[in-house]
C-alpha positions as CSV (number, residue, x, y, z in Angstrom):
1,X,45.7,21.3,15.9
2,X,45.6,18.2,18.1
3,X,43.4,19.6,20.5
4,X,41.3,20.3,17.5
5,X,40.5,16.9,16.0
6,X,40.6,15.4,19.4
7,X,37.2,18.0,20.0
8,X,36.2,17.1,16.8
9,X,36.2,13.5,17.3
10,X,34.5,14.1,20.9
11,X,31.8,15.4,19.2
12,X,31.2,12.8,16.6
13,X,31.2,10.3,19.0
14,X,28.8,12.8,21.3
15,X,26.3,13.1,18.1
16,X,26.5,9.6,17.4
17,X,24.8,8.2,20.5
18,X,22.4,11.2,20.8
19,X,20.9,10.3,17.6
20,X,20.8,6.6,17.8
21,X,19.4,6.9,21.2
22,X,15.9,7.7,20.1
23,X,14.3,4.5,18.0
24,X,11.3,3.2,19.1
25,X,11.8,0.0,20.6
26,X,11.7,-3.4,18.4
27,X,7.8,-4.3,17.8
28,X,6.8,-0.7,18.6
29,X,5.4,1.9,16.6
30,X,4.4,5.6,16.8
31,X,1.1,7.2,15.6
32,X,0.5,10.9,14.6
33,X,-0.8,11.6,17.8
34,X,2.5,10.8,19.3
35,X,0.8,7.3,21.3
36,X,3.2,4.6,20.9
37,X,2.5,0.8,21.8
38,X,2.9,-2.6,20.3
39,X,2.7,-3.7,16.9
40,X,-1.1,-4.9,15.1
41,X,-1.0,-8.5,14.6
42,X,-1.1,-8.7,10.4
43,X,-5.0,-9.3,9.2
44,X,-4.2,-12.7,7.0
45,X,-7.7,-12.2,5.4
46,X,-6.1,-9.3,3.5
47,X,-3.3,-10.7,2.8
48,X,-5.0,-13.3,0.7
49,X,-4.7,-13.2,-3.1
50,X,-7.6,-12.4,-5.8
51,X,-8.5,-15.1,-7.8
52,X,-10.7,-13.8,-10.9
53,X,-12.2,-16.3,-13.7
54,X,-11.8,-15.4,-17.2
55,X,-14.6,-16.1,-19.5
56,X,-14.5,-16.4,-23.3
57,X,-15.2,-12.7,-24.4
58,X,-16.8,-13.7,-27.9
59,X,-19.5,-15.3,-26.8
60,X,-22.4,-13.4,-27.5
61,X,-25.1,-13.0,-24.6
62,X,-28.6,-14.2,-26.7
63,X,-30.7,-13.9,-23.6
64,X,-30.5,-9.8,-23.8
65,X,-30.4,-9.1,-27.2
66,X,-33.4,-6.1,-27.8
67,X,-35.6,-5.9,-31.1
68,X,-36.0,-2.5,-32.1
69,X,-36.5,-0.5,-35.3
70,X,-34.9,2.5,-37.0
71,X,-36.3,5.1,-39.3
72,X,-35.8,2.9,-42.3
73,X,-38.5,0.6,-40.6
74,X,-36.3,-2.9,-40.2
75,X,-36.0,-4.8,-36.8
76,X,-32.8,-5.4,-35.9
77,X,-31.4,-6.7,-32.5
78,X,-28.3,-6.0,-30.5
């Protein structure tokens, strides 16, 4: 039984370093193609936040209202 959980542990410790042995190294990274080198420098133009302006959203636009007519024959604009 001893000999057991002493093979047991053998290979725990065996598994261990066999799996952690393959990460890339520390600013590295690996494409599809299986290429790997150093990491992009981060585009800060990006990075930078939106900034929108909210107008007031009932004001009416008079500049583009159209003058039409209907069947009943009275102009009316939009």
């Amino acid at each position: 039984m001893k000999k057991v959980l002493l093979f047991v542990g053998v290979l725990c410790t065996l598994l261990f370093f066999a799996a952690c042995n393959n990460e890339p190294k520390a600013d590295t990274h690996q494409h599809e193609d299986g290429s790997v080198h150093g990491d992009h420098a981060p585009d800060t133009a990006t990075l930078q936040q939106q900034e929108f302006t909210v107008g007031d959203s009932t004001q009416t636009d008079t500049t583009t209202k159209k003058v039409h007519t209907h069947a009943d024959g009275k102009p009316h604009a939009h």
